[in-house]
C-alpha positions as CSV (number, residue, x, y, z in Angstrom):
1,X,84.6,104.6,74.0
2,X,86.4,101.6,72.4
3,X,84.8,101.5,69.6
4,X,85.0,105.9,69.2
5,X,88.8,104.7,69.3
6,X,88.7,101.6,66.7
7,X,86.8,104.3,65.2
8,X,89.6,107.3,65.0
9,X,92.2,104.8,64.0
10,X,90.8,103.4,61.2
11,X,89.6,106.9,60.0
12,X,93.8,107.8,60.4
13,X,94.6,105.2,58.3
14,X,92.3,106.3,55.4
15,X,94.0,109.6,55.8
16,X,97.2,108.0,55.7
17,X,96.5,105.8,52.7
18,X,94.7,108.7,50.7
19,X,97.3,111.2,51.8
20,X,97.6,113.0,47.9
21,X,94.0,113.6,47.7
22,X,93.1,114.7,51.0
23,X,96.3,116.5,50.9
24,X,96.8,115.9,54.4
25,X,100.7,115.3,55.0
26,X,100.9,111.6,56.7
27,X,102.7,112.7,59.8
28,X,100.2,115.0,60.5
29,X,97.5,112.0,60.0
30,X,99.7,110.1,62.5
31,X,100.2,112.3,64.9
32,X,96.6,113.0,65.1
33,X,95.2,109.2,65.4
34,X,98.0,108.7,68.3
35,X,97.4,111.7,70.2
36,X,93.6,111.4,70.1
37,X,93.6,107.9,70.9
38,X,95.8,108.3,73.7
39,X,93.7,111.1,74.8
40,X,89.9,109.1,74.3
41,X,91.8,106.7,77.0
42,X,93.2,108.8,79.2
43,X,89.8,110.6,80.0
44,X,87.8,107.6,80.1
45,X,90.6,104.4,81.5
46,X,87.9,103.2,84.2
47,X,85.9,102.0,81.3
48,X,88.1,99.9,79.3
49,X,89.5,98.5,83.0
50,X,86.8,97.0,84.3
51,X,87.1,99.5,87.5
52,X,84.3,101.8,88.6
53,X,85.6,105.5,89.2
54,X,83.2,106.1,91.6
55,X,85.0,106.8,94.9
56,X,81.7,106.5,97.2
57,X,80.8,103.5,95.7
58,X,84.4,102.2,96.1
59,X,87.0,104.0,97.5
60,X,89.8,101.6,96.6
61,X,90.6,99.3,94.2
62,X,90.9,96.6,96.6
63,X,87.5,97.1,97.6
64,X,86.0,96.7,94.1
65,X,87.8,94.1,93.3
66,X,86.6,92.2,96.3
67,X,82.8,93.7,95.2
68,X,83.2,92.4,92.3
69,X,85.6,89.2,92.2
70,X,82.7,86.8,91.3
71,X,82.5,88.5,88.2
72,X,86.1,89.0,87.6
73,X,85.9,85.3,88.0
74,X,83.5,84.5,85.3
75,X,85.5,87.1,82.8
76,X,88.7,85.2,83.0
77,X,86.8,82.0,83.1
78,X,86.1,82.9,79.1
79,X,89.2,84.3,78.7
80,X,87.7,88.2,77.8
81,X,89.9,90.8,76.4
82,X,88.7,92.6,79.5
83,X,89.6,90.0,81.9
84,X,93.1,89.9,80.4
85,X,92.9,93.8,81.1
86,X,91.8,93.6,84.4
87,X,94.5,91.0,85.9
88,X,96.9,93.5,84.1
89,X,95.6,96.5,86.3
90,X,95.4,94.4,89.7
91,X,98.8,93.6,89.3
92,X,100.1,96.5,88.3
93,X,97.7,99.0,91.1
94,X,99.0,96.4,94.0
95,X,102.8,97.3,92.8
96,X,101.2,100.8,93.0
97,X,100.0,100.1,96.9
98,X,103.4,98.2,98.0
99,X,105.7,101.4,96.8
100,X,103.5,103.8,98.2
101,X,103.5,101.9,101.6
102,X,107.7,101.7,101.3
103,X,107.6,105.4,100.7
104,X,105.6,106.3,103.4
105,X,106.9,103.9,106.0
106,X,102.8,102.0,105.9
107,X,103.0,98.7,107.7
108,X,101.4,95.9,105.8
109,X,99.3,95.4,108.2
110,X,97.1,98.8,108.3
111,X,94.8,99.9,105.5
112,X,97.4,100.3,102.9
113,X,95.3,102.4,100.3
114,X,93.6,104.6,102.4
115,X,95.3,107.3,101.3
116,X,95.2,106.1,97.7
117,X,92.0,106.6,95.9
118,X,90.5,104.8,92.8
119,X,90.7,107.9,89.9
120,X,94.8,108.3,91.2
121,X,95.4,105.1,91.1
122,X,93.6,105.1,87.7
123,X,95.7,108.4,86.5
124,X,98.5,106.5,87.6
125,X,97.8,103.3,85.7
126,X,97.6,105.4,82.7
127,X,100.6,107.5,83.0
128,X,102.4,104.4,83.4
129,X,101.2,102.6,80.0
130,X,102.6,105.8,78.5
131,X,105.6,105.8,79.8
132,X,106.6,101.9,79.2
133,X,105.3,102.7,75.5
134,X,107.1,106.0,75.3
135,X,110.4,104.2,75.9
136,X,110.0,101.5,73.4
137,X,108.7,104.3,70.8
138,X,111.5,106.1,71.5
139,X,114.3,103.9,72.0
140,X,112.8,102.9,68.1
141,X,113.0,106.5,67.1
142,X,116.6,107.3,68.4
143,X,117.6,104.2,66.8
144,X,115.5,105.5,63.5
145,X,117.5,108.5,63.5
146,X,120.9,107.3,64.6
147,X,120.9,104.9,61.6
148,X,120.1,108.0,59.1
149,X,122.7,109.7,60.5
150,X,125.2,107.1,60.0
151,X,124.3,106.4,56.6
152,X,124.2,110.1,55.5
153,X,127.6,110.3,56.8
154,X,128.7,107.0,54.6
155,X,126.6,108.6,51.3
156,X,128.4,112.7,52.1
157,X,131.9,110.9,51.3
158,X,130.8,108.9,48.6
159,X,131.3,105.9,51.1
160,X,128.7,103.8,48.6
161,X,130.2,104.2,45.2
162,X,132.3,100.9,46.7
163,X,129.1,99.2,46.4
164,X,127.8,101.0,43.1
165,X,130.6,100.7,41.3
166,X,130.7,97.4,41.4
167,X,127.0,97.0,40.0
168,X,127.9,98.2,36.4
169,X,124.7,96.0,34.6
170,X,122.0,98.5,33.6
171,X,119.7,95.6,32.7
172,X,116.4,96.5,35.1
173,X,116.0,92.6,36.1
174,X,119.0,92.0,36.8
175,X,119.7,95.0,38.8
176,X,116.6,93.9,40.6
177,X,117.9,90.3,41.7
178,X,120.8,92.0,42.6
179,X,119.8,94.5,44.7
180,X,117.2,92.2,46.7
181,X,120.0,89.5,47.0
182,X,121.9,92.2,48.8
183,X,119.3,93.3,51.2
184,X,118.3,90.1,51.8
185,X,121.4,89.0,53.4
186,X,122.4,92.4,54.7
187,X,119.2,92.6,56.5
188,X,120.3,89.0,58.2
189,X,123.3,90.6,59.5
190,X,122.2,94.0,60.4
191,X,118.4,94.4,60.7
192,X,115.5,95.1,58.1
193,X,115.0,98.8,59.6
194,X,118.9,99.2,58.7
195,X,119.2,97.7,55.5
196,X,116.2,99.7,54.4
197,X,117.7,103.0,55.0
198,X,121.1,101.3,53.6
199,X,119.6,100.3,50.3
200,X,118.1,103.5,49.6
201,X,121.1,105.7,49.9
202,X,122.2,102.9,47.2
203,X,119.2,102.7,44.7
204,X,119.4,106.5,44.7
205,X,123.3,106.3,42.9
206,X,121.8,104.0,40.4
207,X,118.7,104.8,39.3
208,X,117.6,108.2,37.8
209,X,113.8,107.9,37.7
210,X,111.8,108.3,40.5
211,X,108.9,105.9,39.7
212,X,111.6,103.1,38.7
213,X,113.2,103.8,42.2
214,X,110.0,103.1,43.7
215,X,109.4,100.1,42.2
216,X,113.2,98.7,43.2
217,X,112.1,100.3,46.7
218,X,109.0,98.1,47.1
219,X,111.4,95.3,46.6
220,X,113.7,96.5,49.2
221,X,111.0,96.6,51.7
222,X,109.7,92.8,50.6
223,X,113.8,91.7,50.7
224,X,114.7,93.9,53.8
225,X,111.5,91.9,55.6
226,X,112.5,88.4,54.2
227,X,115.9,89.0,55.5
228,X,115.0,90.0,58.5
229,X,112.7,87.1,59.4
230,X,115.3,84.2,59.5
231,X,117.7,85.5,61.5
232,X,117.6,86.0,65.5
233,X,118.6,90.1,64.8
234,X,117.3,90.7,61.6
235,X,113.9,91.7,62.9
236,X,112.2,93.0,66.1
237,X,109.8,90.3,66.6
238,X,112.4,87.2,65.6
239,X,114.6,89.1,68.5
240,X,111.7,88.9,70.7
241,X,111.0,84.8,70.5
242,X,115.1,84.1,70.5
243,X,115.4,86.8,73.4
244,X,112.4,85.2,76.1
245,X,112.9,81.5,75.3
246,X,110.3,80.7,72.7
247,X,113.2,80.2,70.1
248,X,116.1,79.8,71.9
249,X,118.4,77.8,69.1
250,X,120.3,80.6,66.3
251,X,120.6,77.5,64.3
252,X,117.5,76.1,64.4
253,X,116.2,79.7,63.6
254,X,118.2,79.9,60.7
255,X,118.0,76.2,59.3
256,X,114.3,76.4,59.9
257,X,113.4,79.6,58.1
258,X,115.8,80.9,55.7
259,X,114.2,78.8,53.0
260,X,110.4,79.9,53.6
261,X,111.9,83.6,53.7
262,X,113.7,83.1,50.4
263,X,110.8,82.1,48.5
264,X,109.2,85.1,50.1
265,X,112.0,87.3,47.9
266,X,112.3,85.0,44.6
267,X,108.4,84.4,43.7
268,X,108.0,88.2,43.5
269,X,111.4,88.5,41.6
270,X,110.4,86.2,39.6
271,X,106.8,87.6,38.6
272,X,108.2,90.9,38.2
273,X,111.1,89.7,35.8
274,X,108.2,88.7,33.4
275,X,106.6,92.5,32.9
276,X,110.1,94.6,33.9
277,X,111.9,95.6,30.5
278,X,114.4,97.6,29.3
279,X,117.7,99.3,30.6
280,X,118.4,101.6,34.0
281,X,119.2,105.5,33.4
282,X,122.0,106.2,35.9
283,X,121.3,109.4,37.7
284,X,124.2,111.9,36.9
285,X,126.8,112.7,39.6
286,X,127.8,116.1,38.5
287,X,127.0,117.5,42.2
288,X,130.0,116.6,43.2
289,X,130.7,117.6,46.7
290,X,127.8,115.9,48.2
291,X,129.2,112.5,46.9
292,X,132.9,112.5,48.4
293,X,134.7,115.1,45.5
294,X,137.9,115.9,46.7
295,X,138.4,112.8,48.9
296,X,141.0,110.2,48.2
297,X,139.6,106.6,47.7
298,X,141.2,105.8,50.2
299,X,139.0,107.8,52.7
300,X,135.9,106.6,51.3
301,X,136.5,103.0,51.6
302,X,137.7,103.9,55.3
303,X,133.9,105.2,56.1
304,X,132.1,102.8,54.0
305,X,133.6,100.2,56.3
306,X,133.6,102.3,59.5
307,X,129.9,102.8,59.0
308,X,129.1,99.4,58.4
309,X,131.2,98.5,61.0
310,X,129.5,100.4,63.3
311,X,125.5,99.5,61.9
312,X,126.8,95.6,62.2
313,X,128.2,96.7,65.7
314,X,124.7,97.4,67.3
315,X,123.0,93.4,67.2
316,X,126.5,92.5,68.6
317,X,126.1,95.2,71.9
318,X,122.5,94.7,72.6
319,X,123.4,90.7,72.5
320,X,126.5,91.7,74.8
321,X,124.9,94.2,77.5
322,X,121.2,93.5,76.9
323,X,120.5,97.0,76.3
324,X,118.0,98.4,74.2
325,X,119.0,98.5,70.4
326,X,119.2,102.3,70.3
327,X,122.0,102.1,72.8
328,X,124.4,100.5,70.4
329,X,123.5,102.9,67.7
330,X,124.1,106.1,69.4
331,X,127.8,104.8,70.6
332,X,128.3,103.5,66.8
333,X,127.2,107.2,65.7
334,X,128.9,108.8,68.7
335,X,132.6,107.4,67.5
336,X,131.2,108.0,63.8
337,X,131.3,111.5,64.7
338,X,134.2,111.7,66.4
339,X,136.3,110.0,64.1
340,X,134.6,112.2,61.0
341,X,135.6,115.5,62.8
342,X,138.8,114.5,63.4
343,X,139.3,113.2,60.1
344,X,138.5,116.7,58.8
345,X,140.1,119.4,61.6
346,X,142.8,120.3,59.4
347,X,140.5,120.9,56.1
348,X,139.4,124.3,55.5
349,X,136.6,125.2,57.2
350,X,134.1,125.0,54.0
351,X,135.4,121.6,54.0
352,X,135.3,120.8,57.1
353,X,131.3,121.9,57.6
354,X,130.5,120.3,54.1
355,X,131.4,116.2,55.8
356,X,130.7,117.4,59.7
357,X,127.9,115.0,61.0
358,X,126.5,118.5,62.8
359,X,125.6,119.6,58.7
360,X,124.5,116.3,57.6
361,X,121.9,115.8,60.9
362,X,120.5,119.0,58.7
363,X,119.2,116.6,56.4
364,X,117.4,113.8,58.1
365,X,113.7,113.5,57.5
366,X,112.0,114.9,60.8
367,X,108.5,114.5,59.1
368,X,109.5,110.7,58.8
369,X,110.2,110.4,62.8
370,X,107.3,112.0,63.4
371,X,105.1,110.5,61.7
372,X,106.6,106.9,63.0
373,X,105.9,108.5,66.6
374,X,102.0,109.2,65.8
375,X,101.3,105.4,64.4
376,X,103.3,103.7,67.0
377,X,101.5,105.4,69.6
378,X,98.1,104.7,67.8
379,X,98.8,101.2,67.7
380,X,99.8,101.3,71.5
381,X,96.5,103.2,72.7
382,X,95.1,99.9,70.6
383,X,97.3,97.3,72.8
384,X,96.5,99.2,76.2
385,X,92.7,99.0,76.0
386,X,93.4,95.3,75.2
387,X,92.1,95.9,71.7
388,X,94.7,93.7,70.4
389,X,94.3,91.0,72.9
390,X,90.9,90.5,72.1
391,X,91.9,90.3,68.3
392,X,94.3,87.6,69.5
393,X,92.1,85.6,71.2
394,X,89.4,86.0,68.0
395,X,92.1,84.2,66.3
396,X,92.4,81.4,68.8
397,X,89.0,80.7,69.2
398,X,87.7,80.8,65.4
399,X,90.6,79.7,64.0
400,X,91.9,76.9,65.8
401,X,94.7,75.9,63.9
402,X,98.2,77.0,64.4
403,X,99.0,77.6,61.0
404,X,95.9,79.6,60.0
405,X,96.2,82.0,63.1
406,X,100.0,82.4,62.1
407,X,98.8,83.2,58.7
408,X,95.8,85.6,60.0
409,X,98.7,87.2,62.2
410,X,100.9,88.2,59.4
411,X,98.1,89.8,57.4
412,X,96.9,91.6,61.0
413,X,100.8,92.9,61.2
414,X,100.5,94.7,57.8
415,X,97.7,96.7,59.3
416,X,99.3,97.2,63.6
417,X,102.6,96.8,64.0
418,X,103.7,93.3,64.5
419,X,105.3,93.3,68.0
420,X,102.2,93.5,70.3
421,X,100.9,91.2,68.2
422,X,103.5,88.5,68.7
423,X,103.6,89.3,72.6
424,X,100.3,89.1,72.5
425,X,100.6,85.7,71.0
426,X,103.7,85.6,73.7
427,X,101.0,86.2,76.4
428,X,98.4,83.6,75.2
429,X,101.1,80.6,74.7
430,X,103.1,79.5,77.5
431,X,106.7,77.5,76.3
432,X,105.7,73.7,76.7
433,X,107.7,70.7,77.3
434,X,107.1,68.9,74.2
435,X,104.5,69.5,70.9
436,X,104.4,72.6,68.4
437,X,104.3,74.9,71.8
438,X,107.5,74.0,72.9
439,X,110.8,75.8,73.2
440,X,112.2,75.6,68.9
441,X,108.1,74.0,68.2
442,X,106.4,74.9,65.3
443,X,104.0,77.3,66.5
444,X,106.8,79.8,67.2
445,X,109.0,79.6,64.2
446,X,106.0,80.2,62.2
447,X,104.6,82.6,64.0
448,X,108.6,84.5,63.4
449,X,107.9,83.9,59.8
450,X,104.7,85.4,59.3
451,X,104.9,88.0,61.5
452,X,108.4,89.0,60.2
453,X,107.1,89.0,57.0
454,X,103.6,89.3,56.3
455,X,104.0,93.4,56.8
456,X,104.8,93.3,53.4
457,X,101.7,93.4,52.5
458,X,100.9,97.2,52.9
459,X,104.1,99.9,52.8
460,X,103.2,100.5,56.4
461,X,103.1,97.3,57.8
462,X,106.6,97.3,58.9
463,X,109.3,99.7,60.2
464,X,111.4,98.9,56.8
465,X,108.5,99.9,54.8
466,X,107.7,102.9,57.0
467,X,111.4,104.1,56.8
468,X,111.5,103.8,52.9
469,X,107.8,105.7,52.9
470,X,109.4,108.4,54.5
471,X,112.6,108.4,52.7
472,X,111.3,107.9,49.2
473,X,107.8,110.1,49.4
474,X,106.1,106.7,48.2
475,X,102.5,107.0,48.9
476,X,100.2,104.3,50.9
477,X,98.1,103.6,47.5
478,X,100.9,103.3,45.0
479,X,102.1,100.7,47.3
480,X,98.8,98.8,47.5
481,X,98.3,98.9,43.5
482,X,101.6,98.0,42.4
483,X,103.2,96.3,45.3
484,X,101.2,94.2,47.9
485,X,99.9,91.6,45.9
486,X,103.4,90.9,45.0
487,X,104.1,90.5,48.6
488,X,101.1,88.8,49.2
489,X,102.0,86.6,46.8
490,X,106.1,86.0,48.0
491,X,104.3,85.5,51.6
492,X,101.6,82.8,51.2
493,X,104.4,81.0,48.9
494,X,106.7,81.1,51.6
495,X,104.0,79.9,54.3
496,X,103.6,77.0,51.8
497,X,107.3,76.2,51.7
498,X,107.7,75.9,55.5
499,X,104.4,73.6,55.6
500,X,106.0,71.8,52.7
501,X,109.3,71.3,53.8
């Protein structure tokens, strides 16, 4: 059943890649590899746990584990995917046992899972994967679509003519180091899946031609990544090493990898300044309405900097409260709103439903959200049969060195997304007193490097490229002819920088 799953993934990502000639829309690609693959598991989880399903043979889990605990035994001895599986499900089904018993008033001391057989704690097991993933998918997607939101709101009163009227060069180069400067260091300060959606809303007041765009786009995504990579906020999997201890210095972070992350942005630059030519066609802004007319400048520079405000707002309440990202978002949005409405009760009512947030949510890209939803919960139907741990622990064992399985993860995050694959490195490493494992060692701010930015690679390899995907219509094979061996190229030269230096 595993490999039916590999399988139906793989066969999702072809569709996905060649979405214009199957003419298949990507979200509907995505939504069926997630579903399906959630669906192969849930019919099937005894399988890929290690646990027989058959209730006469053993009624309880208990009982098959202690059928079976020499082989458990010899699993984890080798360190099997399975094995790393299994633990997970004992541990998990004797949390299972101990509630049950508290709801039910069971002493410890009786046969605690009598009542409890093997296919509901199974059901149970499963239903609880889904869950645990559901909430991180969707804390991802609420923050998604808060941060649209909050930049529509921005772009509807011409809130971003502060920034594009202050880039007046129509020169394409320089308009390119310019604009991956800025994401760069925006993505540092706010996040990469942010500044993506940012920069977009940007590139779209200065550039006219759609194939141009995409090409400043691709950049974006390389920049946003880069960014994102040296500081503890600018990406998810950074966050996740500063957050549990493996890098627990915001200095070190920064000192140790903001030079390896700008090569990462300035040896593409630098290729691509030798075949881009020619001057930037300005898009024409005769639409009026839907870029701020009839607002003082005043007004716009107020929600330019109350949107940014309240973007830069969301690292500083998850770091305050602990709560997940999407948390901060939706307050930022929520006083976005409120302010907006009240900025605009007296207008006239065409006015007023022209700039309301309620008109503006009428433009977010739902095929975008959805299609994130389908690939995050494909890549999680991957990480629950312990797919990805097994991957992991390929690495370790034919790899060896730290640097080449940092390396091999980067390239593995353009293809899954990078997050289970660094707790999965999380999982494999424990924090050691001294040596490259240690708390700040080398293993882990490499593995923050490549992981943050070896996505890159392919225009679905991160939630910055995802988001741009979506936003721009770019398709998955444009991408991989014109872009990834650019970032290919910006991320092996960064790997060499931080070896070098």
């Amino acid at each position: 059943m595993e490999t039916f799953i590999v399988i139906v993934f793989v066969l999702g990502y072809l569709m996905i890649a060649l979405e214009h000639s199957v003419k298949v829309d990507k979200a509907a690609s995505a939504l069926l590899i997630g579903m399906i693959c959630w669906g192969m598991y849930a019919l099937n989880p005894s399988g890929f746990l290690l646990v027989d399903n058959d209730p006469d043979k053993y009624p309880t889990i208990e009982q098959h584990i202690a059928e079976n605990q020499e082989v458990l035994d010899q699993d984890a001895a080798t360190e099997t995917g399975n094995a790393l599986q299994t633990d997970k499900t004992i541990i998990f089904f004797d949390e299972v046992v101990n509630e049950y018993n508290r709801e039910n008033g069971v002493a410890k001391s009786e046969k605690r899972e009598a009542e409890l057989s093997t296919k509901t704690q199974l059901t149970h097991y499963v239903e609880h994967g889904l869950i645990h993933h559901l909430f991180e998918i969707s804390g991802i997607l609420f923050f998604l679509l808060g941060a649209m939101t909050i930049v529509e709101v921005v772009d509807a009163h011409g809130g971003f003519s502060i920034i594009t009227d202050k880039i007046t060069t129509t020169n394409t180069v320089k308009l390119l180091w310019i604009i991956s400067a800025i994401t760069f260091f925006f993505s540092a300060a706010l996040d990469n899946l942010t500044t993506s959606i940012v920069m977009i809303s940007v590139l779209r007041k200065l550039i006219s031609d759609q194939k141009t765009r995409w090409y400043f786009a691709g950049f974006v995504i390389i920049s946003a990544n880069a960014g994102g990579a040296w500081s503890p906020i600018g990406d998810v999997t950074t966050t996740m090493l500063w957050i549990k201890g493996q890098l627990p210095h915001t200095i070190d972070i920064i000192t140790g990898l903001i030079l390896p992350s700008l090569v990462t942005m300035i040896v593409p630059l630098i290729i691509a300044s030798f075949t881009f030519k020619g001057k930037i066609e300005r898009p024409e802004l005769a639409d009026g309405a839907s870029h701020g007319a009839g607002l003082k400048s005043s007004e716009k520079t107020f929600i330019f900097g109350l949107g940014l405000a309240g973007l830069i707002f969301v690292p500083i309440f998850k770091t305050a409260t602990h709560l997940p990202p999407f948390m901060g978002m939706m307050l930022s949005l929520g006083v976005i709103w409120t302010v907006v409405e009240l900025m605009h009760r007296k207008k006239s009512p065409k006015k007023k439903k022209e700039f309301s947030p309620l008109t503006i949510l009428q433009k977010i890209d739902t095929a975008s959200v959805l299609f994130f939803l389908g690939i995050l919960l494909a890549v999680s139907a991957l990480q629950e049969i312990g797919y990805l741990a097994k991957v992991a622990l390929f690495l370790n064992e034919s790899l060896g060195n730290i640097y080449a399985i940092n390396v091999a993860i980067g390239f593995l995050s353009a293809i899954v997304d990078n997050v289970p694959l660094v707790a999965a490195a999380q999982g494999m490493y424990d924090i050691a007193d001294s040596g490259v494992y240690q708390a700040g060692g080398e293993f882990w701010k490499f593995l923050a490097y490549c992981a943050g930015t070896g996505g890159s690679a392919l225009i679905i390899g991160s939630a910055a490229g995802v988001a741009v995907m979506g936003l721009e219509k770019i398709s998955f094979g444009w991408y991989l002819k014109r872009m990834s061996l650019l970032a290919i190229a910006g991320y092996l030269a960064g790997a060499g920088a931080y070896l070098l230096f």
